[in-house]
C-alpha positions as CSV (number, residue, x, y, z in Angstrom):
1,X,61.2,55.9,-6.7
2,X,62.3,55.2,-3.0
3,X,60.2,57.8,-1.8
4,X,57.2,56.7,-3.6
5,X,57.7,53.6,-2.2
6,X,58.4,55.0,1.1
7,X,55.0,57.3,0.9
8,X,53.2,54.2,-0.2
9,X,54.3,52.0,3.0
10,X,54.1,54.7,4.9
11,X,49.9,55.0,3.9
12,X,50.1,51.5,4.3
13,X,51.5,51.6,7.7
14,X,48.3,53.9,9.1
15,X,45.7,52.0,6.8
16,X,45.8,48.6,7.5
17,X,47.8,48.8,11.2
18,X,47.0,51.7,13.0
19,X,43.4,52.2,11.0
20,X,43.3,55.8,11.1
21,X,40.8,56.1,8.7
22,X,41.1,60.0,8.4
23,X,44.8,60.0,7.9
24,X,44.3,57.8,5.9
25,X,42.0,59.3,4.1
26,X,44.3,62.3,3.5
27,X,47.3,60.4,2.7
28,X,45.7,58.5,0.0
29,X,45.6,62.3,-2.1
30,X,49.8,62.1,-0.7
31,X,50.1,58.4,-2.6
32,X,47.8,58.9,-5.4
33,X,50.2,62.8,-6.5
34,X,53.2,60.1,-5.8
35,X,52.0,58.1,-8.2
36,X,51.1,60.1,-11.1
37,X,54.8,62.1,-10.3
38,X,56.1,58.4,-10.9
39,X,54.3,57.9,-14.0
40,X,55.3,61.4,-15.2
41,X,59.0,61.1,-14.6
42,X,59.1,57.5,-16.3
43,X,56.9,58.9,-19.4
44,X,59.4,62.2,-19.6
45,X,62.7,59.6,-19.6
46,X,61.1,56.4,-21.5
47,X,57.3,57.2,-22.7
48,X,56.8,53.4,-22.9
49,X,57.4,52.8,-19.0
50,X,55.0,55.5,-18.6
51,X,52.2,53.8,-20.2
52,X,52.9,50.7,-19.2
53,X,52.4,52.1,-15.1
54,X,49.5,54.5,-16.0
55,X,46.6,51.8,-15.3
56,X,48.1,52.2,-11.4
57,X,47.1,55.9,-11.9
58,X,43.6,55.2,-12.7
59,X,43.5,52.4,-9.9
60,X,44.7,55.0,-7.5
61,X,42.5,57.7,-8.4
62,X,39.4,55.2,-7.9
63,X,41.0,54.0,-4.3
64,X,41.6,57.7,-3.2
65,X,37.8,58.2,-3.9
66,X,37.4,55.0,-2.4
67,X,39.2,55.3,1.2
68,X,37.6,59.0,1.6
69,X,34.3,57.7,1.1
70,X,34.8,55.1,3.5
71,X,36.0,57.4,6.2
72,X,33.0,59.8,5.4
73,X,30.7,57.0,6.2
74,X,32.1,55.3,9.4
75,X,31.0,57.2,12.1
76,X,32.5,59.3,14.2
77,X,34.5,60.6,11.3
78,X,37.9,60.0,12.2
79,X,40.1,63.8,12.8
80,X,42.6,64.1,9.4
81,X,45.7,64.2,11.8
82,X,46.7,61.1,14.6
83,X,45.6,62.1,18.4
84,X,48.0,61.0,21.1
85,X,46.8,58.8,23.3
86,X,44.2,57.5,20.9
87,X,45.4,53.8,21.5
88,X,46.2,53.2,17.6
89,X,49.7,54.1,17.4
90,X,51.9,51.4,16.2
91,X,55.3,50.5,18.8
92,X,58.0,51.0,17.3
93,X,60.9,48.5,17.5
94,X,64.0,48.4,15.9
95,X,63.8,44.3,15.7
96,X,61.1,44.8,13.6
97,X,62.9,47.0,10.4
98,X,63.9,44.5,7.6
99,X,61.3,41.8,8.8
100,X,59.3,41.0,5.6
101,X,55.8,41.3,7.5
102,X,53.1,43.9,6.6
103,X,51.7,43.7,10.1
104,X,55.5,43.4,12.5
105,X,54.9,46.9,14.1
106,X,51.7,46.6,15.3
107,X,48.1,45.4,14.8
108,X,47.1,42.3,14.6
109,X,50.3,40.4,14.6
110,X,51.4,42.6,17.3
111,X,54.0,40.8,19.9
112,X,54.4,37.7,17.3
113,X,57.8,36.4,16.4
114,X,59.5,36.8,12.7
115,X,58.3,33.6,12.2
116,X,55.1,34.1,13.2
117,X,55.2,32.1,16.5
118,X,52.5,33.6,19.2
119,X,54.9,31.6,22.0
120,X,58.7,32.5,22.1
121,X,59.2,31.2,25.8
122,X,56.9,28.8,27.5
123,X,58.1,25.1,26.5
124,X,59.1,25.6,23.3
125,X,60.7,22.2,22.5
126,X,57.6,20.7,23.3
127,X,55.2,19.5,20.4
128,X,51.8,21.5,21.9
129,X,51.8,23.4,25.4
130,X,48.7,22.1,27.0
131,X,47.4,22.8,31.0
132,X,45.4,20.3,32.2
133,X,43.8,22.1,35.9
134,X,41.3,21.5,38.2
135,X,38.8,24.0,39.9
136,X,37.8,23.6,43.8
137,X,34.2,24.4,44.3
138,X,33.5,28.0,45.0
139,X,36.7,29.0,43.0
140,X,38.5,30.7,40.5
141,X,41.4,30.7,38.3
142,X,42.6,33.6,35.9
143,X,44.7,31.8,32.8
144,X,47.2,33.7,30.3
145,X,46.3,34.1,26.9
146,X,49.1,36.7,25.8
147,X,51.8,33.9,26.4
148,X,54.0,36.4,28.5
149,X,53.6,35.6,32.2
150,X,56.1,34.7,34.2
151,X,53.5,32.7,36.1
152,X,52.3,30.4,33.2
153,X,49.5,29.5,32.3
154,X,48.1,31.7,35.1
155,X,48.0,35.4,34.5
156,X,50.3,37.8,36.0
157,X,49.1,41.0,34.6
158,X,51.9,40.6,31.7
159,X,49.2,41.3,29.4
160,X,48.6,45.2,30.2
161,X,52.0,46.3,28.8
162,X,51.9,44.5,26.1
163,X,48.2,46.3,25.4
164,X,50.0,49.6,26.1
165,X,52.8,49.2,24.0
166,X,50.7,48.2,20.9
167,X,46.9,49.5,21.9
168,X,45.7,45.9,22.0
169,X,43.3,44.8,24.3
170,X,43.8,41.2,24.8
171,X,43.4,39.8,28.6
172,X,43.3,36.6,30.2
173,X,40.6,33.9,30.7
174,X,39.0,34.0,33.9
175,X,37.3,30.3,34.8
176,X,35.4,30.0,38.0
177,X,33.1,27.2,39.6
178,X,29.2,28.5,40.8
179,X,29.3,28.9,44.7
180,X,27.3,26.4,46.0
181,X,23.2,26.8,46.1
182,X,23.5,28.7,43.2
């Protein structure tokens, strides 16, 4: 059972985070034989249990047939194996085991706080951080949006390792005033 549950997250893991549509694709055949193996073993020890989990079989079979279609029909088809350097791959952190979040390593709630808190260091006893600025004529001003500069709220480039280390691509705002004549 743990490593049908393991195979499962694991699927789950490159579906929904790292959206590697063609491993994904292939690992679905890995979590639908981890299922039926399931239902087998609890049919062989109480035939009841069995029956009771095979509906999960057939919903399985149809998402297998399911996720391989959809990788079939988003093109470029996706290779059946992960490429380094393909900007998808999920950071690992050891912080992150035990946290009851399906999206902790990576994705879109990438660099987010167990409790889901986007900010973890700029003015957090305040109710709402708010900057209130003012542009010169003929200027411009580059503002975080990744809450990790050390120049808050303008942007100090903190941004670009937090993209490596998850393959986001979030950068900052960039305000400027028209130059004057223009």
């Amino acid at each position: 059972m743990i490593l049908h549950l393991s195979v499962g997250d694991t699927w789950n893991t490159i579906t929904n985070i790292e959206k590697r549509l063609g491993v994904s694709a292939i690992g679905c055949v890995v979590v639908w034989l981890s299922v039926w193996n399931a239902i087998f073993r609890y049919y062989t020890t109480v035939p009841l249990a069995g029956k009771v989990l095979s509906p999960s079989g057939v919903w399985i079979s149809i998402a297998t047939i399911l996720t391989a279609s959809i990788w079939r029909m988003n093109q470029p088809v996706q290779p059946v194996w992960p490429v380094k350097g393909d900007g998808k791959s999920a950071s690992f952190k050891w912080s992150n085991l035990g946290q009851l979040q399906p999206t902790s390593i990576g994705g879109s709630n990438a660099g987010t706080s167990a409790s889901g808190r986007i900010n973890t260091k700029i003015d957090l006893e305040s109710e709402k951080v708010a900057t209130v600025d003012q542009l010169n004529a003929s200027s411009k001003k580059v503002y975080c949006r990744c809450w990790e500069s050390n120049t808050f709220p303008l942007c100090d480039g903190s941004h670009m390792k937090h993209n490596e280390e998850t393959g986001d691509n979030v950068g900052p705002i960039i305000i400027s005033t028209a130059k004057k004549g223009e």
